[in-house]
N, C-alpha and C positions, 0 to 999 in steps of 0.2 A: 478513430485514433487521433486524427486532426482536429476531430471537436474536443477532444478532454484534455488534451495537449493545449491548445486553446482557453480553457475554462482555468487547467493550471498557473496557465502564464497570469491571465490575469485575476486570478488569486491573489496570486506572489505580486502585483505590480497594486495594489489595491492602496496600501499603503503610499508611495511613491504619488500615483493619481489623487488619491486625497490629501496627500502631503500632512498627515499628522505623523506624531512621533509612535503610537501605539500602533497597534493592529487596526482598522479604523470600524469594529463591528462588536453590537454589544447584545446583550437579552435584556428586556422587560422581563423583572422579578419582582411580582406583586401588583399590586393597583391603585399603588399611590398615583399614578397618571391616570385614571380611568380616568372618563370615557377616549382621553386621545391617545394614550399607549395603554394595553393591555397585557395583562403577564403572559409572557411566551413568545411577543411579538420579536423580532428581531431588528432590531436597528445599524443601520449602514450610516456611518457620522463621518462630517469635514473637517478640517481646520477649523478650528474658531475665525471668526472673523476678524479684524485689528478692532473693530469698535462691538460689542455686543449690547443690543439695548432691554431695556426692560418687557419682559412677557417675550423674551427668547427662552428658548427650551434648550438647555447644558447638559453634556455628557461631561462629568467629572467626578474625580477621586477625591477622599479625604486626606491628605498628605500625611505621608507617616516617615519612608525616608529622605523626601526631597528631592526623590527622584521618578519625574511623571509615568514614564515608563515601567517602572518598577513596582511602584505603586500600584499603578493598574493588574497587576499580576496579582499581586499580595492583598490587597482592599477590594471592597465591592463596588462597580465601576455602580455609579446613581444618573438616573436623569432625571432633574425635574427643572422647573420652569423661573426663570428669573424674579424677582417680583423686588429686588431694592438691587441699590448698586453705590457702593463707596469708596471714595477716591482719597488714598492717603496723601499727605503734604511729599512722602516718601517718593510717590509715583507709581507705589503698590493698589491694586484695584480691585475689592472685594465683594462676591455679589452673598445674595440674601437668595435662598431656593425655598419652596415651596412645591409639592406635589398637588397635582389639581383636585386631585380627590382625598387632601388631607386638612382637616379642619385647621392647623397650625404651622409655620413655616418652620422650616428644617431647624435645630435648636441648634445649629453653627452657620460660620458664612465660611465662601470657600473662596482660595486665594486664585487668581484670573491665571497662575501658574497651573493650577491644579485643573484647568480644563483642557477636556481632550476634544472637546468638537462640538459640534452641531448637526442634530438629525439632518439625512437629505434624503433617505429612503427609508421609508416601514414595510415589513414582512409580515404581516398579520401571523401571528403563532407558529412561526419555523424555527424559535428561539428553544420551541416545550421539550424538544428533546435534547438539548444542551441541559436546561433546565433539572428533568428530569436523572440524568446520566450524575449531578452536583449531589444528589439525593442519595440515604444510605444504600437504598433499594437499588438507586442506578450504578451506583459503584460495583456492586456485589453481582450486579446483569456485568455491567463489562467485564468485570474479573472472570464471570463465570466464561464470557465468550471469548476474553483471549483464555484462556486456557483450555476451551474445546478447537479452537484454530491452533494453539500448540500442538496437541495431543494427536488434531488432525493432522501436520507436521512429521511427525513421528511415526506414527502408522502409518501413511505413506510411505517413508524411508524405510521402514522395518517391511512393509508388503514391498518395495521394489527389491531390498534384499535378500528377502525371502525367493523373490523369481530368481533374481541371478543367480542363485547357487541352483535352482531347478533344472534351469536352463545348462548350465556347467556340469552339472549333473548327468543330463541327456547326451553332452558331449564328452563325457570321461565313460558312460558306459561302453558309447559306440567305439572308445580308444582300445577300453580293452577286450572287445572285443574284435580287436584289431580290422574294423571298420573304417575309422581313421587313421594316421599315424601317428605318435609320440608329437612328432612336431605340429601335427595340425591342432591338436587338441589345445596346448601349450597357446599357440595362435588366436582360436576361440575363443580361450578362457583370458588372453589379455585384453582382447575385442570387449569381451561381456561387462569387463573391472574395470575399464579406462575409456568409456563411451563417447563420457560425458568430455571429458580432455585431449580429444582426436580430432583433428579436423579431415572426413573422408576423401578431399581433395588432392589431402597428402599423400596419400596410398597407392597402391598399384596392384594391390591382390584384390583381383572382385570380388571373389569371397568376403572376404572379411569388410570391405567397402559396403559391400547390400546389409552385411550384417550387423555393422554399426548404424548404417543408415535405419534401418527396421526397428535396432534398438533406439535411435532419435526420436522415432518417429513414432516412439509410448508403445512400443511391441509388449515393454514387460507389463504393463498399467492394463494390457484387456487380457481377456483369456484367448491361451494359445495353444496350439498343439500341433507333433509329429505327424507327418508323414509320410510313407514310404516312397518315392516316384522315382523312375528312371531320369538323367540327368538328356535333358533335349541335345547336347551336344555329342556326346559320345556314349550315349546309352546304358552305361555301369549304373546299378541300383547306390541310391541315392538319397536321403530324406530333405524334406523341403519341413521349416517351421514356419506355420502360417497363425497368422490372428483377425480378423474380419478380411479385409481387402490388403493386407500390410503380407510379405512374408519374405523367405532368402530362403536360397536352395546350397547344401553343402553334396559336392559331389570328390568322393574320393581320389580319381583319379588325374580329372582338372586339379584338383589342389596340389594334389605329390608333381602334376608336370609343372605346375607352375612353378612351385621351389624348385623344383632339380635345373629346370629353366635360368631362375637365375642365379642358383647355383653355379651353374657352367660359365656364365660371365665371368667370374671373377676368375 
């Protein structure tokens, strides 16, 4: 837990560390860098430098609204390699790109605004499934997986409410069979519907304490079942629901003394 709590932080501080304005992490798409970046490779980039010089390798956007960050969102982030550099009377500073593995240099020059950094780590092909995920194929995989982790979502919810009425079930038969009382049952069945919104610390009836607890502690999520036992404390026939090692015992006559108990209090 302390490792990915760790790995999250500094995630989140990546930017900050490398002080650029974007997220500072990009993919090789294609092989206009071949043989020194490869498609797929992943790239970790810094700030630019204040001076960048010629046969530096540039992470940057084609500007479209003037805004670097925004841009990068919207545009396809490029890296390739310096190869001219022009300095306006302005004090604007233009470079010339070219790809290593492309017979002709880029047919624009890009504004030294429009740079988002410079390589400082390669990931040899950890970028492919980003890459791939961009792709018709990979869109229609992730739609198809978030919506089986929906789905999973659901049928969870629908199988856990499916037990509680089971379970409420097993305690409305034993009521009317006057097993339990009107009130115990009443009891159990708010235990069953408000598990999750209880803290068992608040409580004072064991009963219903084990039986919240049991319920925390995924009773509905395995297979469970009745049965019959005498209550260890006062001997009256009793049912206990158990699920592997997990279970709570209702015993009728503990429970009626416990209300009548503090009943009388008042």
């Amino acid at each position: 837990m302390i490792v990915a709590t760790g790995v999250v932080v500094a995630l989140l501080a990546l930017p900050f560390v490398m002080q650029t304005t974007t997220y500072p992490v990009a993919v090789v798409s294609g092989n206009s860098m071949y043989p020194t970046l490869q498609n797929g490779d992943l790239v970790f980039f810094r700030a630019p430098p204040t001076t960048i010089t010629n046969g530096s390798i540039i992470v940057f956007v084609q500007s479209g609204t003037g805004i670097t960050a925004l841009d990068s969102l919207l545009r396809p982030v490029l890296i390739h390699r310096v190869i001219g550099i022009e300095h306006e009377p302005s004090g604007a500073t233009y470079y010339q790109t070219k790809g290593d593995n492309n017979i002709a240099p880029d047919p624009f020059v890009t504004d030294s605004k429009d740079v988002l950094g410079v390589p400082v780590v390669v990931i040899p092909y950890a970028g492919l499934p980003i890459l791939f995920l961009q792709t018709p194929f990979g869109m229609v995989a992730l739609s198809a997986l978030a919506t089986l982790y929906f789905l999973s979502g659901v049928d969870s919810k629908m199988e856990e409410s499916n037990e509680k009425k089971k379970l409420v079930a097993l305690f409305a038969r034993h009521s009317l069979n006057g097993e339990i009382s009107p009130k115990q049952f009443e009891r159990l069945q708010l235990a069953v519907e408000y598990y999750d919104d209880i803290a068992p610390d608040l409580l004072t009836d064991p009963t219903i304490i084990s039986t919240i607890d049991w319920l925390k502690g995924g009773g509905l999520h395995t297979k469970w079942e009745e049965r019959k036992i005498p209550c260890p404390d006062c001997d009256t026939p009793s049912f206990c629901i158990v699920s592997g090692d997990k279970s709570f015992l209702i015993c009728p006559k503990c429970c009626d003394e416990r209300v009548a108990s503090r009943g009388s209090i008042g």
